[in-house]
C-alpha atoms as a printed R data frame, in Angstrom:
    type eleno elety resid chain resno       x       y       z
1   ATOM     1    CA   UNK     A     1  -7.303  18.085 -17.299
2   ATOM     2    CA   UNK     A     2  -8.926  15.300 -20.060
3   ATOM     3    CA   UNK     A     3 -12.361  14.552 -20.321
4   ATOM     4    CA   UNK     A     4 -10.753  11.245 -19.733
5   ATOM     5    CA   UNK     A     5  -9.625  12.096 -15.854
6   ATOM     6    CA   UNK     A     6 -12.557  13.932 -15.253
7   ATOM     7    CA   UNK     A     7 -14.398  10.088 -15.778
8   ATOM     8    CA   UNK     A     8 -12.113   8.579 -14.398
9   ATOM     9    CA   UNK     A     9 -12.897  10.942 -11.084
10  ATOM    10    CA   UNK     A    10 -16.545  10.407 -11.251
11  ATOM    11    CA   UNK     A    11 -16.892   6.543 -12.013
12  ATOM    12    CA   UNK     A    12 -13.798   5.034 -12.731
13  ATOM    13    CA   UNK     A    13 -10.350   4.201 -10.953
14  ATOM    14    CA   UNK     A    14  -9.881   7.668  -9.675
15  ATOM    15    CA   UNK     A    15 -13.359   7.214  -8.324
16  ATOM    16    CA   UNK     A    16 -12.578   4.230  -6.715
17  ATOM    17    CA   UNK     A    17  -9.113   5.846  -4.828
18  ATOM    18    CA   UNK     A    18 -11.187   8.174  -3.589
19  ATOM    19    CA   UNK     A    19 -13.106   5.954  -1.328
20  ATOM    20    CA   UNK     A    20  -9.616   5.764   0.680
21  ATOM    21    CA   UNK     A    21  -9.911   9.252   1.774
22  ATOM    22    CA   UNK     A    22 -10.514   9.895   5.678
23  ATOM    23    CA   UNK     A    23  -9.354   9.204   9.055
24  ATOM    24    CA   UNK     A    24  -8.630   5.105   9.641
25  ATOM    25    CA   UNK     A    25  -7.576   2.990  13.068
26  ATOM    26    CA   UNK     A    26  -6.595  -0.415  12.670
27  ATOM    27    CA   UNK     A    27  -3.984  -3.244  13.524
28  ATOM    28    CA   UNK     A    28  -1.399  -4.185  11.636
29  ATOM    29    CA   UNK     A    29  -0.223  -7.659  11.680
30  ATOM    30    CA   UNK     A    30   3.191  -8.935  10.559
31  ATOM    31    CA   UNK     A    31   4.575 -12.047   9.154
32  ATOM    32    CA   UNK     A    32   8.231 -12.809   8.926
33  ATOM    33    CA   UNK     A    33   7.743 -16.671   8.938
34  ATOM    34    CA   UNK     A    34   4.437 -18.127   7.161
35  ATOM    35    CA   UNK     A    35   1.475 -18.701   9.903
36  ATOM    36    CA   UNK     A    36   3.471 -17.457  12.229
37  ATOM    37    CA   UNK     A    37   1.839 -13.949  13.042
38  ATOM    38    CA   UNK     A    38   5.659 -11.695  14.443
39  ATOM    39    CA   UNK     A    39   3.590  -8.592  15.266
40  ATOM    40    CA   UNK     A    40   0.227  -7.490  16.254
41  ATOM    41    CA   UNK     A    41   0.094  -3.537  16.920
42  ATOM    42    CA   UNK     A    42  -2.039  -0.509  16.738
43  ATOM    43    CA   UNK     A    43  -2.280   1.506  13.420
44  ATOM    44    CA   UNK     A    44  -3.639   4.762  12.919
45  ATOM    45    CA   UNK     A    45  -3.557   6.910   9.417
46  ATOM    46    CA   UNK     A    46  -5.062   9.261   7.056
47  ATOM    47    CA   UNK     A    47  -5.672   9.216   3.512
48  ATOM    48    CA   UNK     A    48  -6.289  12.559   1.584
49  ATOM    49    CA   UNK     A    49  -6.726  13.316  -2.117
50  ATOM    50    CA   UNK     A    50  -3.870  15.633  -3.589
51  ATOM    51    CA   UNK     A    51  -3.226  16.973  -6.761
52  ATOM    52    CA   UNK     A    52  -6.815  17.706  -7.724
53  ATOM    53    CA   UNK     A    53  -7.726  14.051  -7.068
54  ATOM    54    CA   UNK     A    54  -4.702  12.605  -9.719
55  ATOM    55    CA   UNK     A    55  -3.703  11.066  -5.786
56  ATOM    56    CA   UNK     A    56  -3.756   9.386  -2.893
57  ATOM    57    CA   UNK     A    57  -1.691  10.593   0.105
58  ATOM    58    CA   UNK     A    58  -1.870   8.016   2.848
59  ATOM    59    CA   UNK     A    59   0.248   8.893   6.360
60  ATOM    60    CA   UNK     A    60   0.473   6.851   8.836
61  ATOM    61    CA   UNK     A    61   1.917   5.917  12.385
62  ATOM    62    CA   UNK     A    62   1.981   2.564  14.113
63  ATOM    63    CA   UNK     A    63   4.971   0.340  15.671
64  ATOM    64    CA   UNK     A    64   6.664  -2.905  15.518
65  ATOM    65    CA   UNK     A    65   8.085  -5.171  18.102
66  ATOM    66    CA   UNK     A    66   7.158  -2.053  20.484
67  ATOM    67    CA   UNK     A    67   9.332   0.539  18.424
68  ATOM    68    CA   UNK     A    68   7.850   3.318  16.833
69  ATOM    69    CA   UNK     A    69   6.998   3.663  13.075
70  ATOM    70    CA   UNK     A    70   5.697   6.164  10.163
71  ATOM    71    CA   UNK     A    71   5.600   5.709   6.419
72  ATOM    72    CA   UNK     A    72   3.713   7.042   3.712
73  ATOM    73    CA   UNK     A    73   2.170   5.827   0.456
74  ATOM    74    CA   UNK     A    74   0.792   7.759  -3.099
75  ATOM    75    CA   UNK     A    75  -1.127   5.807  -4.925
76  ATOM    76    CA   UNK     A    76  -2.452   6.699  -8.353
77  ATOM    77    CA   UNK     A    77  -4.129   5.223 -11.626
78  ATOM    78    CA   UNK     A    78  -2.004   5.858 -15.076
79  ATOM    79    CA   UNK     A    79  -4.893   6.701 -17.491
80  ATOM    80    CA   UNK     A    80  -2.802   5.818 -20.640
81  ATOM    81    CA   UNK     A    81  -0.971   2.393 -19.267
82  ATOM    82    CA   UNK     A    82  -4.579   1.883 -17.552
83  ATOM    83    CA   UNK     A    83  -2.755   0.242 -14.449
84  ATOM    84    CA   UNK     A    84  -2.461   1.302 -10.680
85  ATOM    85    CA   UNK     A    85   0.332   2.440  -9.186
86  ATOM    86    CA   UNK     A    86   2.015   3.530  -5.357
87  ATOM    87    CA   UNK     A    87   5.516   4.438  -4.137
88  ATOM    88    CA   UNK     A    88   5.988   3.731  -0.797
89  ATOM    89    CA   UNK     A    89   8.419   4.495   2.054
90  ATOM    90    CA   UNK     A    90   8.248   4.170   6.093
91  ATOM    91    CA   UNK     A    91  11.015   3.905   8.510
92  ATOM    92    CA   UNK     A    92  11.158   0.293   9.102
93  ATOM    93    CA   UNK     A    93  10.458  -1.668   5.872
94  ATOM    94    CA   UNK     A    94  12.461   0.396   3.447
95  ATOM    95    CA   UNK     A    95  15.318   1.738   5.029
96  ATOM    96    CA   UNK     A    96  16.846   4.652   3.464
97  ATOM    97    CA   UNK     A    97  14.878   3.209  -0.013
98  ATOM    98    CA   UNK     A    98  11.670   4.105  -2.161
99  ATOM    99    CA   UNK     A    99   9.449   1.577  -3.344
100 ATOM   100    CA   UNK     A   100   7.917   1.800  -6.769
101 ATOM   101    CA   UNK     A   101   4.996  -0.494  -7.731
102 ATOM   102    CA   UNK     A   102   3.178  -0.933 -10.600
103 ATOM   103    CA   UNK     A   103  -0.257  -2.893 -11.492
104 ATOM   104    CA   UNK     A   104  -0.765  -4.993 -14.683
105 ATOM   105    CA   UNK     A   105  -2.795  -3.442 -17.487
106 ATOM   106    CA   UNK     A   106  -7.033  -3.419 -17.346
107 ATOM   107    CA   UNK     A   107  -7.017  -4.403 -13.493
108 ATOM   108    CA   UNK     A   108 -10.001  -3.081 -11.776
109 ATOM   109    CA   UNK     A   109  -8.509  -3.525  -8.211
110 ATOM   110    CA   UNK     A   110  -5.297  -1.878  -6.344
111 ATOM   111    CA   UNK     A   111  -2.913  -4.912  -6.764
112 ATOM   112    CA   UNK     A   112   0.854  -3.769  -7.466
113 ATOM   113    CA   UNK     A   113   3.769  -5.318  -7.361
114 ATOM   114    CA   UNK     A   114   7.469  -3.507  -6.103
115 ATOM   115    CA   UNK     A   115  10.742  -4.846  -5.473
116 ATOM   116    CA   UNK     A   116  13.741  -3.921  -3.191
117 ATOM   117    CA   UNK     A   117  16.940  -5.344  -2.587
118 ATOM   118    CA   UNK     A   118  18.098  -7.573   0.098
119 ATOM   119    CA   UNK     A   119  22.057  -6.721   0.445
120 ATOM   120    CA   UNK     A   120  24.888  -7.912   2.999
121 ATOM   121    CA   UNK     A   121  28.452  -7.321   2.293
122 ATOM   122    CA   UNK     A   122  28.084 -10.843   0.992
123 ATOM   123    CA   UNK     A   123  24.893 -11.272  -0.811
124 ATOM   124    CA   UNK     A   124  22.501  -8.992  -3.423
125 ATOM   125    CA   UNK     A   125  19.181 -10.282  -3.151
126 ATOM   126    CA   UNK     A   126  15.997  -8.740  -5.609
127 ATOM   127    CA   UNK     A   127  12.460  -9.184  -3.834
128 ATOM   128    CA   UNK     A   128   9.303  -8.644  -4.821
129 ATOM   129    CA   UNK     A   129   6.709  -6.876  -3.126
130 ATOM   130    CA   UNK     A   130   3.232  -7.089  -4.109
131 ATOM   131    CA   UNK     A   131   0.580  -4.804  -2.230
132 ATOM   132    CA   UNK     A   132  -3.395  -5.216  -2.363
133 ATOM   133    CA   UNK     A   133  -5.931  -2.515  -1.317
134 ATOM   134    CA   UNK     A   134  -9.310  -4.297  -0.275
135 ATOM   135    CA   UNK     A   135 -12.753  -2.287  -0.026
136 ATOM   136    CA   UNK     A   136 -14.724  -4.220   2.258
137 ATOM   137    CA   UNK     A   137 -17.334  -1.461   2.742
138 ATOM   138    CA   UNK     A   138 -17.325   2.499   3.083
139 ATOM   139    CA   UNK     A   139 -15.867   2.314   6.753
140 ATOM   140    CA   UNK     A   140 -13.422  -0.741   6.876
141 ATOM   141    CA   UNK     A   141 -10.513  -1.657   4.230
142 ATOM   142    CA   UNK     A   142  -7.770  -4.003   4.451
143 ATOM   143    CA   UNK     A   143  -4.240  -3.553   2.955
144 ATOM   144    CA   UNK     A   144  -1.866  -6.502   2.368
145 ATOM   145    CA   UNK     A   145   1.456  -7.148   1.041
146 ATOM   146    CA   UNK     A   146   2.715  -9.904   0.844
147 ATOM   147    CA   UNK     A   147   6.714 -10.936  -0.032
148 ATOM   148    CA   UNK     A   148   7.964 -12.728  -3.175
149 ATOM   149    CA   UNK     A   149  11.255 -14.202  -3.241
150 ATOM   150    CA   UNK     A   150  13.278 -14.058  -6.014
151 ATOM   151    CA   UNK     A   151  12.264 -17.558  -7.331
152 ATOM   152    CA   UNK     A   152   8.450 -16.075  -7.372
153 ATOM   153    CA   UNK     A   153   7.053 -17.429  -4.339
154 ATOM   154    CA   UNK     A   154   5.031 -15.029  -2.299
155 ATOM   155    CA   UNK     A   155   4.251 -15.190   1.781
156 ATOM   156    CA   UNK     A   156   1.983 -13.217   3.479
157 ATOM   157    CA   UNK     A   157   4.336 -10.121   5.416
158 ATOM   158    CA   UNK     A   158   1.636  -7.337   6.194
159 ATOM   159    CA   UNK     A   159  -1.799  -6.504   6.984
160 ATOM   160    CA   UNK     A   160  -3.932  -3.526   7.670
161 ATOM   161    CA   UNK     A   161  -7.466  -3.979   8.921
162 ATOM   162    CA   UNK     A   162  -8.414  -0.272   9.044
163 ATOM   163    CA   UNK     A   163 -12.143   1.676  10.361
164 ATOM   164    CA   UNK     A   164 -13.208   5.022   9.347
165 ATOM   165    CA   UNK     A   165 -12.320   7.191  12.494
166 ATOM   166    CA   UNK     A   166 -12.779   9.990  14.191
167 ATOM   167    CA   UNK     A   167  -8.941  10.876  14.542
């Protein structure tokens, strides 16, 4: 690979996905109404590098409302558009879809922004999803995503506190 990745893996973006790697326990909270917390469960997952450290493979299992879930994320860092980027699928939040989110140009933090579509036999709605990734230190990081409707307004609708563990 470029000169370029091989940077990138020892001090830049790639650098910084790496800190994501290991073994992580949490809770997940989950808004469906602002301030009103719907959810508070249990949350475990790992994060591995793949692809010689171009990704991040992050697996996970938790629940909601007492049912069973799993999803996984890859998230990445476009050298040449010099923006983040995840897709993203579980089996509650998506369905039977794939999310696709992208970062604006020069940011030096995981914050992307999806959307998916709200559809009943009468309406089509486009959402936005935007997703931050949070460092707090080597053993704890926080992920949030938060809605935005299709007039722009956002609302808090997930949050990971995750700990390094021993899984």
């Amino acid at each position: 690979m470029s000169e370029k990745f091989e940077t990138s893996k020892t001090t830049g973006a790639h650098f910084l996905l790496s800190k994501l790697v290991g073994q992580w326990e949490g809770v997940t909270r989950t808004w469906f109404e602002p301030d009103t917390v719907a959810d508070e469960s249990p949350i475990r997952g790992t994060m591995r590098l793949i692809l010689d450290g171009r990704f991040i493979l992050h697996e996970y299992q938790g629940s909601l409302g007492g049912k069973p879930l799993e999803g996984l994320a890859i998230y990445g860092y476009h050298l040449g558009l010099k923006h983040f980027q995840s897709t993203w699928l579980d089996s509650f939040h998506n369905g039977t879809a794939m999310m696709f989110s992208m970062g604006k140009r020069g940011d030096d933090h995981f914050n992307v922004l999806g959307s998916y579509a709200y559809v009943t036999p009468e309406v089509e709605q486009h959402w936005g999803w935007r997703t931050e990734i949070e460092i707090i230190n080597e053993n704890e990081l926080k992920i949030t995503a938060y809605n935005v409707t299709p007039e722009g307004e956002e609302a808090k609708a997930t949050e990971t506190v995750y700990k390094k563990s021993n899984l």
